[in-house]
Backbone as numpy.savetxt, mean C-alpha at the origin, in Angstrom:
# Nx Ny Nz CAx CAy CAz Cx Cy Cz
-3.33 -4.45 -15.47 -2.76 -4.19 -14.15 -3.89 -3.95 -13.15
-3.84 -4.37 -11.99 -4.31 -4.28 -10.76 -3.87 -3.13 -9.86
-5.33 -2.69 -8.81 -4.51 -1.81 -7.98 -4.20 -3.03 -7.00
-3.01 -2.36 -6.21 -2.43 -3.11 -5.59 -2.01 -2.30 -4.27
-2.16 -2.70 -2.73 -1.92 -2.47 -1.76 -1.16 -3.25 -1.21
0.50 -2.13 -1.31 1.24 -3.35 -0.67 1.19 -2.92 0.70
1.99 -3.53 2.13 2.39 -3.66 3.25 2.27 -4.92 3.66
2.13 -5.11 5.09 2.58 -6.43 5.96 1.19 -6.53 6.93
0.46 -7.65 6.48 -0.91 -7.55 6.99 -0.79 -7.36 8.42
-0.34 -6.92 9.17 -0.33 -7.10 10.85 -0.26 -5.35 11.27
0.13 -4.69 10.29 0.20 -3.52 10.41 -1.42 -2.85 10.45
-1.73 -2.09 11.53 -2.49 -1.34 11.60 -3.23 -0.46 10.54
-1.41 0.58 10.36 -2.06 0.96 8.79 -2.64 0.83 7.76
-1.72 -0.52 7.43 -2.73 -1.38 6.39 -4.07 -1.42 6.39
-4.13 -2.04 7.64 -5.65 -2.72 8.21 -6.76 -1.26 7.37
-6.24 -0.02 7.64 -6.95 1.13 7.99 -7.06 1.37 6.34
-6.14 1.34 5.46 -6.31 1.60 4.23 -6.94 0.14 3.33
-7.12 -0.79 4.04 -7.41 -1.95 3.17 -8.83 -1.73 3.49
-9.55 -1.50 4.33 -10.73 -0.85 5.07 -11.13 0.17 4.33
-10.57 1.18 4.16 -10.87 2.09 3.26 -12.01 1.56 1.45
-10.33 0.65 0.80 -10.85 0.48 -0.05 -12.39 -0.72 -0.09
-12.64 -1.64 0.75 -12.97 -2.45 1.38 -14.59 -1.71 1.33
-14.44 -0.24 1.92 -15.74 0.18 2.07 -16.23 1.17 0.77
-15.61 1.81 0.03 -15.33 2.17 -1.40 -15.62 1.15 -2.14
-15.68 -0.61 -2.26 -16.24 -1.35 -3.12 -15.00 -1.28 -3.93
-13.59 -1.00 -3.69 -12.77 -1.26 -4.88 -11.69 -2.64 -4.66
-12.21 -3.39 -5.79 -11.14 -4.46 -5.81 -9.49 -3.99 -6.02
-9.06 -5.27 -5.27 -7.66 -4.82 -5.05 -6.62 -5.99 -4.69
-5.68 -6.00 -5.25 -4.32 -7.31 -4.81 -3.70 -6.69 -3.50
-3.31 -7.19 -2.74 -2.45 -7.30 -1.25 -1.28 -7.75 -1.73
0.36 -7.23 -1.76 1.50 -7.76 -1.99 1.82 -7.67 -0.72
2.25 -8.47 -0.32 3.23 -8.71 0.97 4.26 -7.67 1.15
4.39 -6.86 1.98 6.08 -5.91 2.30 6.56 -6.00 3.58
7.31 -6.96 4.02 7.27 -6.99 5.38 8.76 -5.92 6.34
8.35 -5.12 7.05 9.53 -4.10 7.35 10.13 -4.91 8.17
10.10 -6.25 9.01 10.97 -6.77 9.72 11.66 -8.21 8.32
11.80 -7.95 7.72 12.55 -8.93 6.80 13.24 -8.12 5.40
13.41 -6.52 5.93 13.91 -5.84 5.50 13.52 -5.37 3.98
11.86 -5.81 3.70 11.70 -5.82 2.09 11.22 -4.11 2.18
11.51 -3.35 2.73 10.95 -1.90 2.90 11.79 -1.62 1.99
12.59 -1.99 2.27 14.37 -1.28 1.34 14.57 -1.72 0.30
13.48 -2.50 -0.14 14.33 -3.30 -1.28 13.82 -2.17 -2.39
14.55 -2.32 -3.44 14.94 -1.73 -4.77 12.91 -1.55 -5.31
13.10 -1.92 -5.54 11.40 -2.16 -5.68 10.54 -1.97 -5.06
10.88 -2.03 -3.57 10.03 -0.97 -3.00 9.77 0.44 -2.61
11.33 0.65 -2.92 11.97 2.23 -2.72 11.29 2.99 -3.93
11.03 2.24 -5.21 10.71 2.87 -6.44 9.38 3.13 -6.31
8.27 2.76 -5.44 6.95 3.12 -5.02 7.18 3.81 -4.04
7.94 4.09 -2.83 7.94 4.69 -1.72 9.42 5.32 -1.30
9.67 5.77 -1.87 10.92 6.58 -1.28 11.20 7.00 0.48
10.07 6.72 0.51 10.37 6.87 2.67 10.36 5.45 3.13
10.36 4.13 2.03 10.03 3.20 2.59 9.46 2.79 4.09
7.78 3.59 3.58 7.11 3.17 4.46 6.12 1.79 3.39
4.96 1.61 4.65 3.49 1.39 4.04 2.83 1.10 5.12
1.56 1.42 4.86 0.88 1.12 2.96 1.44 1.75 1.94
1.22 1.58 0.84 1.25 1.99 -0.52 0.63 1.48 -1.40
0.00 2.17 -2.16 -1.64 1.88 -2.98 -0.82 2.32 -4.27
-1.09 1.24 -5.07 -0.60 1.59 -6.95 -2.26 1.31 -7.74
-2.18 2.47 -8.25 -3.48 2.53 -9.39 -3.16 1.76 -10.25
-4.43 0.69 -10.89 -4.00 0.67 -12.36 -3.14 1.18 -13.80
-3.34 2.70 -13.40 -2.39 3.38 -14.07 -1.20 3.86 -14.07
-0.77 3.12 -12.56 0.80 3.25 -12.13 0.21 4.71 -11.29
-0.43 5.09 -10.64 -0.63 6.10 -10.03 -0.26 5.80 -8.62
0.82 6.14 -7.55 0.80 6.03 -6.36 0.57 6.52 -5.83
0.04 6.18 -4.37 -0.31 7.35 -2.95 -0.05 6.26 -2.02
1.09 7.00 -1.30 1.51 6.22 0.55 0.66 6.90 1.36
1.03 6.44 2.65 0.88 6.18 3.83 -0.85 6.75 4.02
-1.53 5.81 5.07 -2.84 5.18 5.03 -3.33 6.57 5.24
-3.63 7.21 5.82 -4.31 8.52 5.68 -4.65 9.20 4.60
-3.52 9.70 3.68 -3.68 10.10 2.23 -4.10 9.08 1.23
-4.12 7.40 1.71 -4.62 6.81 0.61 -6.14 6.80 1.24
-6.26 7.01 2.27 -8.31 7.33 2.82 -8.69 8.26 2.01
-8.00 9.38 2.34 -8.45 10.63 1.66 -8.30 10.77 0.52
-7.72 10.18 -0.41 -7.54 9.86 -1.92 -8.55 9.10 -2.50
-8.78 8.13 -1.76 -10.11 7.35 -2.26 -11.63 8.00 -1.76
């Protein structure tokens, strides 16, 4: 398994946590979540984010941390 940063590349946030890892040197997959095509809500994304927001950063080890601030300060 991969870490994986999902959200919707146009988002700011993103930008700010993909940056993060970006400058940390940690490889990482980008899943698409787009909040205007309603995939915030979907079943699968609710199970990583219960506020269906993002970003949302999944560890290799199934470890999560939302929204881009706490995944800065986490890394």
């Amino acid at each position: 398994m991969e870490r994986t940063l999902y959200g919707f590349w146009a988002s700011p946030f993103l930008s700010f946590a993909a940056q993060a890892l970006l400058e940390a040197e940690l490889p990482f997959e980008y899943q698409r979540v787009s909040p205007f095509k309603g995939d915030t809500y979907r079943e699968e994304h609710i199970s990583r984010n219960r506020l269906a927001k993002i970003p949302t950063l999944m560890e290799p080890d199934g470890f999560i941390v939302s929204e881009s601030q706490t995944i800065a300060r986490y890394l």
